[in-house]
C-alpha positions in Angstrom: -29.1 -6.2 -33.9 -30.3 -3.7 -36.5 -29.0 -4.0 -40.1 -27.0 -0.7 -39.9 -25.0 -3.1 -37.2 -24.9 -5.9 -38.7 -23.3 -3.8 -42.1 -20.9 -2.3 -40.0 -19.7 -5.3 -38.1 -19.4 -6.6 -41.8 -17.4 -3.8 -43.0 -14.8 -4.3 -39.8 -14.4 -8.2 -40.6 -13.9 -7.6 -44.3 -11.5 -5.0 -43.5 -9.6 -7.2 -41.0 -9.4 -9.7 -43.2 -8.3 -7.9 -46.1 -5.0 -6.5 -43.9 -4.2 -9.8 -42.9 -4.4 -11.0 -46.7 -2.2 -7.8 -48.1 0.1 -8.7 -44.7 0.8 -12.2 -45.8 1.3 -11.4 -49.7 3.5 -8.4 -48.2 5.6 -10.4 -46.6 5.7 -13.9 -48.7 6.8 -11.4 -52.0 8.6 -9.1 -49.9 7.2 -6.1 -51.6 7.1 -3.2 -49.1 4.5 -2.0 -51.5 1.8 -4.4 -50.4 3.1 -4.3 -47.0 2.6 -0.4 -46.6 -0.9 -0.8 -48.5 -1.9 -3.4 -45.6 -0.8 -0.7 -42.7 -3.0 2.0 -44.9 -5.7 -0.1 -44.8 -5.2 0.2 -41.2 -6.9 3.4 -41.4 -9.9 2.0 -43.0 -10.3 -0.6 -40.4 -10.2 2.5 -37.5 -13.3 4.1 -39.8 -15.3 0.6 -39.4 -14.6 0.7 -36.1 -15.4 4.8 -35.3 -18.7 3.6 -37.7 -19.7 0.4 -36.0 -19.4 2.4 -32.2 -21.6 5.4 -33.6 -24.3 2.8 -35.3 -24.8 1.5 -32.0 -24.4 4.9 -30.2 -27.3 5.6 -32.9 -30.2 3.0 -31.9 -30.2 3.4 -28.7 -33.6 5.1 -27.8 -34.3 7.9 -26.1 -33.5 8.9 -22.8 -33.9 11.5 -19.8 -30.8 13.7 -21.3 -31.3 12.8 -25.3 -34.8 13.4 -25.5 -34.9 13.2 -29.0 -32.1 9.9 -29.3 -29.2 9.5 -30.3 -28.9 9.9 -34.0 -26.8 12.5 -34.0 -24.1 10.6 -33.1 -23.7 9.1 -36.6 -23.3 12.3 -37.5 -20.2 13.1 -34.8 -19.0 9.9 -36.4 -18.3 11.4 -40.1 -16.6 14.0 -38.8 -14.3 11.8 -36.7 -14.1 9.5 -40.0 -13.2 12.7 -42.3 -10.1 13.8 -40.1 
């Protein structure tokens, strides 16, 4: 697993586990504050995800119909991130 991988797979268990956290302080407190901030960082969590999928997209080596690889998908992937 390449360290790009490994990063991203990082960023999606950090992420995780930060919604879970603000969940669980959302609803201990009862502050819809923290509770909407969790289901915002839900949004993050989807660009860890679109990131991790386009990392590994990325090192896969060249083929018959991507001559040239695959590195263009992390590319496809900031776009899909941005919107």
């Amino acid at each position: 697993m390449s360290r790009k991988t490994r990063v991203a797979k990082l960023s999606i268990l950090s992420n995780s586990a930060l919604i879970l956290m603000k969940l669980a302080a959302g609803v201990m407190t009862g502050a819809v504050s923290i509770i909407s901030e969790a289901i915002h960082s839900l949004m993050d969590l989807a660009a860890a995800i679109i990131a991790f999928i386009s990392v590994r997209i990325s090192d896969r080596p060249p083929d018959k119909t991507h001559p040239f690889g695959h590195e263009k998908a992390e590319n496809i992937s900031g776009v899909l991130e941005h919107y």
